[in-house]
GUVODO-743874 format. One line per 10 residues: number of its first residue (from 1); their letters; for each residue x, y, z of C-alpha. Coordinates in Angstrom, 2 decimals, decimal comma. Last residue first. Example, Ala and Ser with C-alpha at 12.3 -4.5 7.8 and 13.67 -1.06 7.14 Angstrom:
// GUVODO-743874
2	SA	13,67:-1,06:7,14; 12,30:-4,50:7,80 .
END
This chain:
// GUVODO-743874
379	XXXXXXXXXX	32,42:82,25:-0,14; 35,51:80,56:-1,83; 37,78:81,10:0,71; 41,19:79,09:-0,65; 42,72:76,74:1,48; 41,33:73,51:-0,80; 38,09:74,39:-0,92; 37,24:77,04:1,94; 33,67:77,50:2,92; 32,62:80,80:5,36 .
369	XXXXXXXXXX	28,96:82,05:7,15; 26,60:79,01:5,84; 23,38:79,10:8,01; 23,07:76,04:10,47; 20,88:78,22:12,86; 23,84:77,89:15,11; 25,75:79,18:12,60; 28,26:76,93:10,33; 32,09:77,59:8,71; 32,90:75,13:6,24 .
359	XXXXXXXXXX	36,72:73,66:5,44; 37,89:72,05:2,78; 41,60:71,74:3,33; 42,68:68,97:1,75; 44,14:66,18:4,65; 47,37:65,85:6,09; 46,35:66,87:9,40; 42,60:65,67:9,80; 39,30:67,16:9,77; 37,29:65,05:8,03 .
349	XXXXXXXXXX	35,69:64,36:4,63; 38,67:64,46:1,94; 41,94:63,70:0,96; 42,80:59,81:1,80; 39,07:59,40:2,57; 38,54:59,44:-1,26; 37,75:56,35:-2,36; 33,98:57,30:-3,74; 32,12:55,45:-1,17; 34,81:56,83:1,45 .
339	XXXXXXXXXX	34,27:60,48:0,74; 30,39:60,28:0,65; 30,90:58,70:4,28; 33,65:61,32:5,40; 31,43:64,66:4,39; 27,32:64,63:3,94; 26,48:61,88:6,20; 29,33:61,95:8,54; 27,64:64,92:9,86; 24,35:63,44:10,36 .
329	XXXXXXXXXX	25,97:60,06:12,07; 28,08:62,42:14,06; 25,13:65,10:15,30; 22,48:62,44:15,83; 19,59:61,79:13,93; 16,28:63,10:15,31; 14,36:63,53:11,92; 13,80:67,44:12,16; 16,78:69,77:14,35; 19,81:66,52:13,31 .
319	XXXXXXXXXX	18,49:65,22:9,99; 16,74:68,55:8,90; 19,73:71,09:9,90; 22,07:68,93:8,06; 19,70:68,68:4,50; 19,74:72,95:5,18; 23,25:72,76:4,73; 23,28:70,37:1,68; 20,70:72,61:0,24; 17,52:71,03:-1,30 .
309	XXXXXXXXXX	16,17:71,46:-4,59; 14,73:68,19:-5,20; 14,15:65,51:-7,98; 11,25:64,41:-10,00; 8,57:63,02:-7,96; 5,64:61,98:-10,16; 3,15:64,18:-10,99; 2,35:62,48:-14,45; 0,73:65,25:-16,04; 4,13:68,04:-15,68 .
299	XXXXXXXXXX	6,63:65,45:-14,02; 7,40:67,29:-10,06; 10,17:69,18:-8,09; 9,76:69,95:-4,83; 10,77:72,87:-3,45; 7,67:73,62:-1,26; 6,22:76,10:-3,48; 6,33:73,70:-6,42; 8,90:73,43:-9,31; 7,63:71,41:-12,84 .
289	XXXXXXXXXX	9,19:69,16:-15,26; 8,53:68,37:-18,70; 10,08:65,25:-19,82; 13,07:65,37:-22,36; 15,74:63,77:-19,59; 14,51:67,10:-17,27; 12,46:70,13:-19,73; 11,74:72,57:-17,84; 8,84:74,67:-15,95; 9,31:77,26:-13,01 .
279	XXXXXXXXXX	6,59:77,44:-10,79; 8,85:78,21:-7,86; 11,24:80,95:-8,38; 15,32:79,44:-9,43; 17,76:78,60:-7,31; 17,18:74,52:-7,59; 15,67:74,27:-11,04; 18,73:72,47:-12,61; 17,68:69,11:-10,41; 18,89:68,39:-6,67 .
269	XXXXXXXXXX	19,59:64,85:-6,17; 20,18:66,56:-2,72; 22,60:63,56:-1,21; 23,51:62,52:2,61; 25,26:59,11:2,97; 24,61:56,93:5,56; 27,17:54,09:5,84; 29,80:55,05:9,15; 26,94:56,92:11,80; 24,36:54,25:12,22 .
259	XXXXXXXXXX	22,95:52,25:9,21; 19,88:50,93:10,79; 18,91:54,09:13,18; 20,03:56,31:9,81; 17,19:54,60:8,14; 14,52:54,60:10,78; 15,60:58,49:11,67; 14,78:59,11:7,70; 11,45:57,25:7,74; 10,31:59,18:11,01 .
249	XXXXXXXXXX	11,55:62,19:9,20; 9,41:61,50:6,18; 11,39:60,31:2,69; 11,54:62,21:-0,44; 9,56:65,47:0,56; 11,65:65,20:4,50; 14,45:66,90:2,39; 17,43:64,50:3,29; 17,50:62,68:-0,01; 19,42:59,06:0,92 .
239	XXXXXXXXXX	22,42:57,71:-0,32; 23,00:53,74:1,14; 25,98:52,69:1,67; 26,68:48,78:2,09; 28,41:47,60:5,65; 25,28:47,08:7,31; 23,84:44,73:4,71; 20,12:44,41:6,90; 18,78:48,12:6,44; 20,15:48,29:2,74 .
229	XXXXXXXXXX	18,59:44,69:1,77; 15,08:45,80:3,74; 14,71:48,88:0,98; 16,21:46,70:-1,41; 13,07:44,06:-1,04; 11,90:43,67:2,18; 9,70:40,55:1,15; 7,61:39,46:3,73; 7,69:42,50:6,24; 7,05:45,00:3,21 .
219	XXXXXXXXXX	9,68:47,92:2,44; 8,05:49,60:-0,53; 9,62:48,87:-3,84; 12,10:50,77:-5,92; 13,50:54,27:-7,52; 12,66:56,22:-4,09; 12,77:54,74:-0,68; 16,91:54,37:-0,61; 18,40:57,63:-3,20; 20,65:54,77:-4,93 .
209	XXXXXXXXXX	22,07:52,07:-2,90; 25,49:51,29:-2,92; 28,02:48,36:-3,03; 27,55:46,37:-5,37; 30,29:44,05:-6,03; 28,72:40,70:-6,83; 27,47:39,75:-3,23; 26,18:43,27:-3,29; 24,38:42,18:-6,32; 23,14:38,72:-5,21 .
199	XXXXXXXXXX	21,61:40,46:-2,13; 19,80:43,00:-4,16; 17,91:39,54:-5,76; 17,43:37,66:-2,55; 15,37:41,00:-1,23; 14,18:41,71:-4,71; 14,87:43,39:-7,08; 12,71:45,80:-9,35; 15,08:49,06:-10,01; 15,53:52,52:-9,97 .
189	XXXXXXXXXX	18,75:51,51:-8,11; 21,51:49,34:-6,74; 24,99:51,34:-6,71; 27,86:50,03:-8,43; 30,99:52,10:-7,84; 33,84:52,54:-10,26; 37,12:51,64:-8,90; 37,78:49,54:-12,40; 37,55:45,96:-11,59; 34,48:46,76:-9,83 .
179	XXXXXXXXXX	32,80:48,49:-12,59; 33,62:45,72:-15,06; 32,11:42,88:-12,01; 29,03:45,31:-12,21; 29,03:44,81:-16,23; 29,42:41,84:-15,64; 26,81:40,76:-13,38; 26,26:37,47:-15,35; 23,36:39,65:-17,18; 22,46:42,85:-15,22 .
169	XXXXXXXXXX	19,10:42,67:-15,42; 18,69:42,26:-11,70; 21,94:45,41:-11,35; 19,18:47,91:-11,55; 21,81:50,48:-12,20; 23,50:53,52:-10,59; 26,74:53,50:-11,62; 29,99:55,86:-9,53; 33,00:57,29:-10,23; 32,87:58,06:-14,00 .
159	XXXXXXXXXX	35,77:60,45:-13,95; 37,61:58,16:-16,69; 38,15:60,80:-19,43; 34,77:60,93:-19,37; 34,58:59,86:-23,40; 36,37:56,88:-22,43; 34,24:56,05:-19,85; 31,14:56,67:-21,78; 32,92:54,11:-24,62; 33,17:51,42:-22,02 .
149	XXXXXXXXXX	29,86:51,66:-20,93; 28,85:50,75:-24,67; 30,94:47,79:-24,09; 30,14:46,60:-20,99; 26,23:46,51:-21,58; 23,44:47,05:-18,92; 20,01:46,59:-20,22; 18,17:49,62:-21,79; 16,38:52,59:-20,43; 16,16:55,10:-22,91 .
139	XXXXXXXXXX	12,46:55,11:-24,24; 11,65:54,87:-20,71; 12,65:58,91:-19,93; 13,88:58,69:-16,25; 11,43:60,71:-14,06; 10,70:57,20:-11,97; 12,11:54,15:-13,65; 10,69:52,34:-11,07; 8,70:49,72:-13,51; 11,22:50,03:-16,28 .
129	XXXXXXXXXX	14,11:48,76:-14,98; 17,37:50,70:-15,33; 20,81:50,66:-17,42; 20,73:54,08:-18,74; 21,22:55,00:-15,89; 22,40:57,43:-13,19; 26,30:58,20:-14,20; 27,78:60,01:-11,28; 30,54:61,85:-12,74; 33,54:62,64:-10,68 .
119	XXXXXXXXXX	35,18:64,87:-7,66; 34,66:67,81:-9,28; 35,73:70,51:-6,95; 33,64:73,63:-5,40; 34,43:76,59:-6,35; 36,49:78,38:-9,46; 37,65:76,16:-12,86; 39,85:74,59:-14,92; 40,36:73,46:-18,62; 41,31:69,76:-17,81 .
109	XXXXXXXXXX	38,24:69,46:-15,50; 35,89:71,61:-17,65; 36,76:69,39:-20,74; 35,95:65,94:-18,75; 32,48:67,24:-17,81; 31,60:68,10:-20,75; 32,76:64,65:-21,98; 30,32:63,43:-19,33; 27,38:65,42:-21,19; 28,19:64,99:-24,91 .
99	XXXXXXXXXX	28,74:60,94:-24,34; 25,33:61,18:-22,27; 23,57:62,75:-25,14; 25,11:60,74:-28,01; 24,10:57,71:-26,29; 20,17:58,70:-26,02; 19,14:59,51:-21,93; 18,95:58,30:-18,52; 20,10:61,35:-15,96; 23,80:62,16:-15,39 .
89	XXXXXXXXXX	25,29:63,35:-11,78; 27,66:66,00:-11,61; 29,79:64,21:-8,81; 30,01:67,04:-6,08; 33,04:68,90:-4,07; 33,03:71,33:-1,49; 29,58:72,09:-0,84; 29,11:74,62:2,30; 25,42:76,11:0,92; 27,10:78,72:-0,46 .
79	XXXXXXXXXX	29,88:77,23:-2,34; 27,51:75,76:-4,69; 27,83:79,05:-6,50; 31,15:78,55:-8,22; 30,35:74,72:-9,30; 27,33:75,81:-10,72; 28,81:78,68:-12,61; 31,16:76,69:-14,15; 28,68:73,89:-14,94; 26,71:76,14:-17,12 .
69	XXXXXXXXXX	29,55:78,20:-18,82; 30,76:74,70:-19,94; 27,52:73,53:-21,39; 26,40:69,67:-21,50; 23,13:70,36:-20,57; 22,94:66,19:-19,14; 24,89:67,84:-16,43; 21,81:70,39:-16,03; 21,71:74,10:-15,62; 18,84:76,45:-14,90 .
59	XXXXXXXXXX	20,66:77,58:-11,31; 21,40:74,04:-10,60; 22,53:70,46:-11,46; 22,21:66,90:-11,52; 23,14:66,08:-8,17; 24,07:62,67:-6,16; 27,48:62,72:-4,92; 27,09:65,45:-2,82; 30,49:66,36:-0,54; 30,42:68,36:2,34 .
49	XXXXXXXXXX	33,49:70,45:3,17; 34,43:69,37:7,06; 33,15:71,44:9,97; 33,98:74,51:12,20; 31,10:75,71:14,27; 30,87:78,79:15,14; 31,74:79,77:18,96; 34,98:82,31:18,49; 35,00:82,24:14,59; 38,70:83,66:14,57 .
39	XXXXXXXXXX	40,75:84,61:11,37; 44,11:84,77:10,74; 45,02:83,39:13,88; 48,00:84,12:16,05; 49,37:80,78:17,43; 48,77:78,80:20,38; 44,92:80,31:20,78; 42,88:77,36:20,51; 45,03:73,59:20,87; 46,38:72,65:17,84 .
29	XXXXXXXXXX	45,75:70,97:14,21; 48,93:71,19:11,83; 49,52:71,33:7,86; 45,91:71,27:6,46; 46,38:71,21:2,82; 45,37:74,14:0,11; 49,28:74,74:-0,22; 49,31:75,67:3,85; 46,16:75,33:6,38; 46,78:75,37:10,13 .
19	XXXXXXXXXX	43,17:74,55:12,01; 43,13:75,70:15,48; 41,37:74,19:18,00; 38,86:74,22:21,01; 37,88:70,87:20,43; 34,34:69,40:19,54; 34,07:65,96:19,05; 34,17:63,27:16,14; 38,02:62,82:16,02; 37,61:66,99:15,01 .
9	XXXXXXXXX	34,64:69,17:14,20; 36,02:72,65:15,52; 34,16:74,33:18,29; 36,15:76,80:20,55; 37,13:78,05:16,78; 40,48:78,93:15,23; 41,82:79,23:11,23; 45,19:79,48:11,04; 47,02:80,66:7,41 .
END
């Protein structure tokens, strides 16, 4: 099959190209019109799958759900807003719980499934601070522990891709050395550090930052805490919730302005009440949440910020048409940058021969018209 467009997203340009796909891989990249094409976007925009490694669920499920249909019919809708793979993403909760909802995830991947792939299992807690616990129920946060993580793992089938953690009460750092030693990711959030503190973790392994601004302390000029840590440690990612709700655009165009195009990394934390009518109420890690009109997501009484609903394509549209970012360090935001923090540049996030073919097809008006996962056109 040859896909062609006079504006394919390749070597971080536009080229008038054709993309040759084969066995769900991209086999060739040439110059437009060589070969017949199977299908011709003339001037729409040709882009990499985006990947969200932050996102708990949608459409009235949640990974914490632990229900087979529910994630199946996630993963088969996501599709429309250009997502080709996610990490189902966990939220703070009893042992039996989480074991139930990453061995879930585990079943679905050996049994199969349609859409977008499962690229892992973001596992968001237990091991948080208390202060900036946020939505996370407090009766559940408890200190980081190898061996109990150990048993998660197991239950995951060993999908668990990336930790977020406040890595301060991390003891020794060994449970972040553990996660190192193992490809898993450990990303500094919902926690209390400090400047010197954060620094100590990345110096330890860390090498995230969970949803930067939310989960921690305001950025102040004497102590930056991990907001300052992820502007200064260049080479550390940093996820970020790209729905101007979470963060302002001035604050977003700061952010991406410190990371540039190569550590930014695009994520919805969208909760199960994204595609469903606003005033919706449900229960998120046993609190009571509740949707607004403007697709936020707040705690029933407590009004604290919950989660989002936001579209990974609409997320594009705000950093580049809203908070000023440019096009590549926007782009790279939601496909090559999410691909490297997980290992996964091999396969994923660009445009290259060699490469999976997951492929989405944009409007000027950033509107999702085609998205491919692995050669196959799954919307």
């Amino acid at each position: 099959m040859i896909l062609q467009s006079k504006r394919v997203w390749v070597l971080n340009e536009w080229l008038e190209a054709q993309v040759e796909i084969a066995d769900g891989k991209i086999t060739g990249i040439y110059p437009y019109g060589t070969y017949a094409a199977d299908e011709d976007f003339g001037e729409r925009r040709i882009v990499p799958g985006f990947i969200d490694v932050h996102t708990h669920g949608a459409y009235g499920f949640d990974t914490n759900d632990a229900e087979p249909d529910g994630l199946r019919n996630w993963l088969k809708n996501i599709v429309s807003e250009g997502v080709t793979g996610i990490l189902p993403t966990t939220i703070t909760q009893s042992e039996e719980v989480l074991t139930k909802a990453v061995r879930n995830v585990a079943n679905v991947v050996r049994e199969g499934y349609e859409g977008a792939r499962i690229l892992g299992i973001h596992f968001e807690g237990p091991y948080l601070d208390q202060k900036y616990k946020g939505a996370q129920p407090e009766q559940y946060c408890v200190a980081p522990d190898v061996e109990q993580f150990k048993r998660y793992l197991a239950a995951s089938e060993g999908l668990i891709r990336i930790v977020t953690m406040a890595c301060e009460h991390d003891e020794g750092y060994a449970l972040t050395r553990f996660l190192c030693e193992n490809g898993i990711v450990p990303s500094l959030g919902h926690s209390s550090a400090t400047f010197a503190q954060a620094a100590m973790a990345f110096a330890n392994g860390a090498r995230s930052v969970t949803h930067v601004y939310n989960g921690m302390a305001p950025y102040h000029h004497r102590e930056p805490g991990i907001v300052g840590a992820s502007f200064r440690f260049r080479n550390v990612f940093g996820e970020i919730i790209c729905d101007g709700l979470h963060s302002t655009w001035a604050a977003l165009n700061t952010y991406f302005a410190a990371k540039g195009p190569d550590y930014g990394v695009m994520i919805t934390d969208s909760l199960k009440v994204k595609g469903l009518p606003a005033g919706t109420r449900t229960l998120f890690g046993g609190n009571m949440i509740e949707l607004f009109e403007d697709g936020s997501a707040h705690l029933v009484g407590a009004g604290n910020l919950a989660g989002s609903t936001l579209k990974v394509n609409q997320g594009l549209r705000n950093l580049v048409e809203k908070a000023g970012v440019p096009w590549q360090t926007a782009i790279n935001s939601c496909t090559i940058n999410p691909a490297r923090l997980i290992g996964m540049e091999a396969s994923k996030g660009s445009i290259t021969a060699g490469k999976d073919a997951d492929l989405v097809v944009l409007g000027d008006d950033y509107s999702v018209e085609a998205t491919y996962v692995c050669g196959e056109r799954c919307f």
